[in-house]
C-alpha positions as CSV (number, residue, x, y, z in Angstrom):
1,X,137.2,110.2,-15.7
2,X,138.5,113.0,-17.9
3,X,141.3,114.3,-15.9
4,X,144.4,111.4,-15.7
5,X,144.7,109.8,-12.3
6,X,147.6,110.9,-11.1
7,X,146.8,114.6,-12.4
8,X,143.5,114.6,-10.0
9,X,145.4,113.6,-7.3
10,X,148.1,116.5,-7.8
11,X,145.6,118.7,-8.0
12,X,143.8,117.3,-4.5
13,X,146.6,117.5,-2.9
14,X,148.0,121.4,-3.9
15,X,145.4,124.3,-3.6
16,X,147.7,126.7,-4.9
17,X,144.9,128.6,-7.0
18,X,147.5,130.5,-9.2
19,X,150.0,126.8,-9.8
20,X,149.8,126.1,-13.5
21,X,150.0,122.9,-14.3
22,X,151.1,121.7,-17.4
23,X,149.3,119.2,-19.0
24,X,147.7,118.2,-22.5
25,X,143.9,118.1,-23.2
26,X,142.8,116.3,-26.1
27,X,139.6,116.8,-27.7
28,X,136.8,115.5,-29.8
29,X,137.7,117.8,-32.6
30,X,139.9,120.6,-33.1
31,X,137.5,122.9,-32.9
32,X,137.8,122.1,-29.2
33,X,140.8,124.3,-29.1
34,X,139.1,127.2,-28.8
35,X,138.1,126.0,-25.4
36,X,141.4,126.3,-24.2
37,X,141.4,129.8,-25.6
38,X,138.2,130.7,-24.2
39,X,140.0,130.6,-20.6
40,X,142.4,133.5,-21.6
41,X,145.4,130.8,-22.0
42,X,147.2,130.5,-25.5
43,X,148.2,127.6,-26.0
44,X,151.8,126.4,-26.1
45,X,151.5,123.8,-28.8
46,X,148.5,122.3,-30.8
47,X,148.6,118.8,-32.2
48,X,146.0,118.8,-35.1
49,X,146.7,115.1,-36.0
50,X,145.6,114.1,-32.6
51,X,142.9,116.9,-32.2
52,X,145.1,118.1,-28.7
53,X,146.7,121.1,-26.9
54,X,149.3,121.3,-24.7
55,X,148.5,124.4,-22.2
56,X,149.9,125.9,-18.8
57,X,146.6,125.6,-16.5
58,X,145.7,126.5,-12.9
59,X,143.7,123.6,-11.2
60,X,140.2,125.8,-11.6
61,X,140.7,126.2,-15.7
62,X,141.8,122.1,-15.8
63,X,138.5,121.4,-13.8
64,X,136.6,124.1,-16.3
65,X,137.6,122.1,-19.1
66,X,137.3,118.0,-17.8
67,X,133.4,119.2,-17.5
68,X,133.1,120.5,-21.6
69,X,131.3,117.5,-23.3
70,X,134.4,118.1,-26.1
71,X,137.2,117.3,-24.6
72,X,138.1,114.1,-24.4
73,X,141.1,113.6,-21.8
74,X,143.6,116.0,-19.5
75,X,146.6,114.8,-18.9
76,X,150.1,115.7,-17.5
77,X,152.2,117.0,-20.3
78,X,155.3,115.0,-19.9
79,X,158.4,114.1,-22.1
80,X,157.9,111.3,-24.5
81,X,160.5,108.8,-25.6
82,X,160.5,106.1,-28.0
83,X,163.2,104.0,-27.6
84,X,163.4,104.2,-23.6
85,X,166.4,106.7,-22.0
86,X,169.3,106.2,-23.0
């Protein structure tokens, strides 16, 4: 499945069609991108080492996207950390 686990089952359980959700697709290319931009959303980073965006999406535009054959994964866009907190 395209969409992370625990993404799909925040959007099941809130049908708030204008919630954005933020989260970070990733694609096969970078020319995926333009996906993203094709829904009217800018994106609010791109990754081109990792051919990824991170975007503010509504459950409908998150679904739009997990069924183009480019992207690869959507995911929550969450704060990394390498070391662990500290």
């Amino acid at each position: 499945m395209k969409i992370e686990a625990s993404l799909a089952e925040e959007l099941r359980a809130d049908r708030d069609a204008a919630r954005k959700f933020a989260v970070i697709v990733s694609f096969k290319d970078q020319a995926g991108v333009a996906l993203v931009r094709r829904l009217g959303v800018e994106p609010t980073a791109v990754y081109h080492n990792i051919a990824a965006a991170a975007a503010e999406l509504t459950a409908a535009q998150i679904e739009a996207l997990a069924a183009a054959p480019e992207v690869t994964t959507i995911e929550p866009d969450q704060p990394a950390e390498a070391f662990g907190a500290r």
